[in-house]
N, C-alpha and C positions, 0 to 999 in steps of 0.2 A: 252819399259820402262827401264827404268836404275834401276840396281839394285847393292846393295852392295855387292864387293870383300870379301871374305875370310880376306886379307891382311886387308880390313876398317872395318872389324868389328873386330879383333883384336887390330887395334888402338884406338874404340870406347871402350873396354872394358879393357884396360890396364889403373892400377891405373894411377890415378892423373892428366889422360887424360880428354878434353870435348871433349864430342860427338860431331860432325857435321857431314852433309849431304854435301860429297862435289862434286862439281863440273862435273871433273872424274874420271871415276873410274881408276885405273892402265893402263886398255889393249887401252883407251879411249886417255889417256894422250900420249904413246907411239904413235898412228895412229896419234893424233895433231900435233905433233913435226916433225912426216913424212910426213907431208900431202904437196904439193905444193902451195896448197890454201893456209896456217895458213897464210905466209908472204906477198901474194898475198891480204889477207884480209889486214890484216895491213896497207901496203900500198894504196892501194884505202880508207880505213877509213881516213885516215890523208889528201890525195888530197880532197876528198869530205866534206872534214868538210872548208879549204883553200876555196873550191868553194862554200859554203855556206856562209861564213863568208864575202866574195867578196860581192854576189848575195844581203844579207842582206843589204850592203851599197847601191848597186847601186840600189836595190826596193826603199830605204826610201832615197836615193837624189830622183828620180824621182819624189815619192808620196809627196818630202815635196816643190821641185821649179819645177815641172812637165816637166823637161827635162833628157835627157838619157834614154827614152823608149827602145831605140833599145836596148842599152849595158843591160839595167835590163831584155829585154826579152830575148835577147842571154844567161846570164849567168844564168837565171833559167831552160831554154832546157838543157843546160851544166849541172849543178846541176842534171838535173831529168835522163841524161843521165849515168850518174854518179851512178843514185839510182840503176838506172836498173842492173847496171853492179854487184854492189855488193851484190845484189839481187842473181842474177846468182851463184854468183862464192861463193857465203856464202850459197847456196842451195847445192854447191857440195862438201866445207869444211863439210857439216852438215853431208854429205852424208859418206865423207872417217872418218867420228871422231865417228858417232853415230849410221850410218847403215840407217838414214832416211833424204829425200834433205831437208824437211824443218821442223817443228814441233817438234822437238827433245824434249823432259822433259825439258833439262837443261835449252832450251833455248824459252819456249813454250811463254811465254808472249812477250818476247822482237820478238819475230816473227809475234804475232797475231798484235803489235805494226806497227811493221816492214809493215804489209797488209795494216792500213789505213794510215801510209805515203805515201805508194805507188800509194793507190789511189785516195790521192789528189793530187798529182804530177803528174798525168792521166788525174786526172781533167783541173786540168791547161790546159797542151797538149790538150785537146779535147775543151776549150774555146780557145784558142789560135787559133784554126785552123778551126773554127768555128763563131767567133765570137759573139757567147754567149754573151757575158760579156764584156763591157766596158775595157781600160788598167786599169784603176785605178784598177773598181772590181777584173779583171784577178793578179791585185797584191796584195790587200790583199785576195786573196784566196791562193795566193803565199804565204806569210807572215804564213797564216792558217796553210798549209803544212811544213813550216817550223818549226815551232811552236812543232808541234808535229811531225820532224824528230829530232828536239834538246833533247822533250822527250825522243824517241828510245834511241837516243846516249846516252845520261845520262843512260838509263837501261841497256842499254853492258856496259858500264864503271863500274859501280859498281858490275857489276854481272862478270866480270873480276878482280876488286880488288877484289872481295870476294872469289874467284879461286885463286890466290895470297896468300891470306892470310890460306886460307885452305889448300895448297901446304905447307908452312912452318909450319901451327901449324902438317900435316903429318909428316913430316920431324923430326920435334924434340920428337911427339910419337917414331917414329924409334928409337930414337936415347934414348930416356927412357927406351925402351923395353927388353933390353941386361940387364940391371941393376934390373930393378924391377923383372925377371926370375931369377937372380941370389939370391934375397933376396927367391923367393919364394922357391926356390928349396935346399936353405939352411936352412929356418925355415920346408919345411918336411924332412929333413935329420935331426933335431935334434942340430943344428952345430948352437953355436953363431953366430947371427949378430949384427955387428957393426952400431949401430945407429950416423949420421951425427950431429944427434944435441947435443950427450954424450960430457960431458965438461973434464971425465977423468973417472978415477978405484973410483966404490965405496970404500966407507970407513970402 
């Protein structure tokens, strides 16, 4: 379970700050930035979204003048090979960021997501190799899969800018917290303070 820093709950309680819950915590952020994996994620995330975006044309040429079978079944293998991989390697980022390969808090839903893309992309593979299924059928179950790996992606995108954006609302508590101690520690000392919005010397 993740739990708050010392350091974030002092930023949650410094005036004129908003609370948030964020992302990670200090010791959390430091092991990301170390990790081999962070950039290794990254990159696999940008080729496999390229090989989606591929895979998406050559299903719907196929499905819509029903030639290019081959090219649309190769780049869907490709595509689910792809899944596997950052499957893996996002189980051992989770591992060196959070102490667990996969289920982590921060990232519990977009994981539980993460399981039924997976295994529809299985699925496929196992009509595929099988014969189950018609090409057509074998593509839009494909389509299916995809469908909801677009979902996934859209849920790490936003739940990355919202890590972003909780990294700099950090950042600038930091950067309030020198100042709002200095007002505190000079109203219990007794010692004027100077108000920013004083327009001059009473009269």
């Amino acid at each position: 379970m993740l739990t708050s820093s010392p350091a974030i709950n002092t930023l949650d309680e410094a005036p004129g700050s908003t609370a948030y819950r964020p992302l990670y915590t200090p010791e959390q952020r430091k092991r990301r930035d170390a990790s081999r994996w962070t950039n290794v994620q990254g990159v696999l995330a940008i080729v496999q979204f390229f090989a989606f975006a591929i895979s998406v044309a050559l299903v719907l040429r196929f499905l819509i003048t029903g030639e290019g079978l081959i090219a649309a079944t190769i780049s869907i293998v490709v595509k689910t090979m792809l899944l596997y991989t950052i499957m893996v390697t996002g189980g051992l980022w989770e591992k060196d960021v959070f102490g667990v390969y996969l289920l982590a808090p921060a990232f519990y839903w977009e994981d539980v997501v993460s399981f039924v893309v997976l295994a529809l992309h299985t699925a496929y593979l196992c009509s595929l190799f099988t014969t189950v299924l018609e090409p057509r059928q074998q593509m839009f179950l494909a389509l299916t899969a995809y469908a909801t790996y677009a979902v996934n992606a859209t849920q790490f995108v936003l739940k990355l800018r919202a890590a972003r954006l909780g990294a700099k609302a950090e950042d600038e508590n930091r950067a309030r917290m020198p100042a709002a101690a200095t007002h505190v520690n000079a109203s219990q000392a007794g010692l004027p303070v100077l108000s920013a919005s004083a327009s001059g010397p009473l009269a």
